[in-house]
C-alpha positions as CSV (number, residue, x, y, z in Angstrom):
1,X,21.5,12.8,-9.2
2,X,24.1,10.5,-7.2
3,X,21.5,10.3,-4.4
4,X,19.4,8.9,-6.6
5,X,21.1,6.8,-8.6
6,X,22.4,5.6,-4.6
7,X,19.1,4.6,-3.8
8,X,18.3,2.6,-7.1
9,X,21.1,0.7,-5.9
10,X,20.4,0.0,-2.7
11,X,16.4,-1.0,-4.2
12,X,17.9,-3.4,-6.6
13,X,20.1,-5.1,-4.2
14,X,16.9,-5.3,-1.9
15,X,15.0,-6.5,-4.8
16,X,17.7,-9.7,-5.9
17,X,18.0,-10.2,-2.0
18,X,14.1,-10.5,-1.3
19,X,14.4,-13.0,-4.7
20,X,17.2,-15.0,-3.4
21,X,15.5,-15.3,-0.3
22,X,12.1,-16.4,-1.8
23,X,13.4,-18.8,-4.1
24,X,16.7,-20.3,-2.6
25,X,15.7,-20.0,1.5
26,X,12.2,-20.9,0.7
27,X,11.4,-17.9,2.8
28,X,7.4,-17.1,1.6
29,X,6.6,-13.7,2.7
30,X,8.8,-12.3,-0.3
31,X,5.8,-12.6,-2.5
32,X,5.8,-10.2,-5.7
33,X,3.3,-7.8,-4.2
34,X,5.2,-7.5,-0.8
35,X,8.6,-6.7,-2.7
36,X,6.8,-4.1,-4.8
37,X,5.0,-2.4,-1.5
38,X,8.6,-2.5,0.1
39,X,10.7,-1.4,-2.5
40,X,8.8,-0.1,-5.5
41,X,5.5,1.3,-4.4
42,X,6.6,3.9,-6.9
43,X,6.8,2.1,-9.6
44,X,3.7,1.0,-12.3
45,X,2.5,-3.0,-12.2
46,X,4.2,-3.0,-15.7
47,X,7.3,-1.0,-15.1
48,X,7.3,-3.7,-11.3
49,X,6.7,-7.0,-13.7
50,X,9.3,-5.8,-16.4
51,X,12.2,-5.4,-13.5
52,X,11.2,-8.1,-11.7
53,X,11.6,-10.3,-14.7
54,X,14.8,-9.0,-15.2
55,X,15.9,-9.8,-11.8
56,X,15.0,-12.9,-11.3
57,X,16.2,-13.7,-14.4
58,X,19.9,-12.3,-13.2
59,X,19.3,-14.1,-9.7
60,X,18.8,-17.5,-11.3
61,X,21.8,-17.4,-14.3
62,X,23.9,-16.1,-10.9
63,X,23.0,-19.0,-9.2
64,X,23.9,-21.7,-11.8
C-alpha cells in the first residue's frame, strides 16, 4: 500500500511539473497526450482529463 501510494506521489509531482513547464517555461512537448503516455498510460481519457483539470487548476492558483 505505501509503495503505492509512493508512486502516486511521485506521478503527481511529475504531472504539476510537466504543467508548470508547459505553461510557465513555454516548454511545448508537455502536451496533454504526452503527460498521459509518460505518467498515466494507466489511467482512462476521463479519469486523465478529470486529474488533469484538477492539476492545472492547483498549478495556476499556486502560481498567483
Amino acid at each position: 500500500m505505501i509503495n503505492k501510494m509512493a508512486a502516486n506521489t511521485k506521478n503527481i509531482s511529475a504531472l504539476l511539473t510537466g504543467l508548470a513547464k508547459r505553461n510557465y517555461y513555454n516548454e511545448a512537448e508537455y502536451t496533454d497526450d504526452f503527460l498521459k503516455s509518460q505518467i498515466f498510460p494507466d489511467l482512462s481519457d476521463d479519469e486523465y482529463a478529470s486529474l488533469l483539470k484538477r492539476c492545472s487548476t492547483y498549478v495556476k492558483v499556486s502560481i498567483s
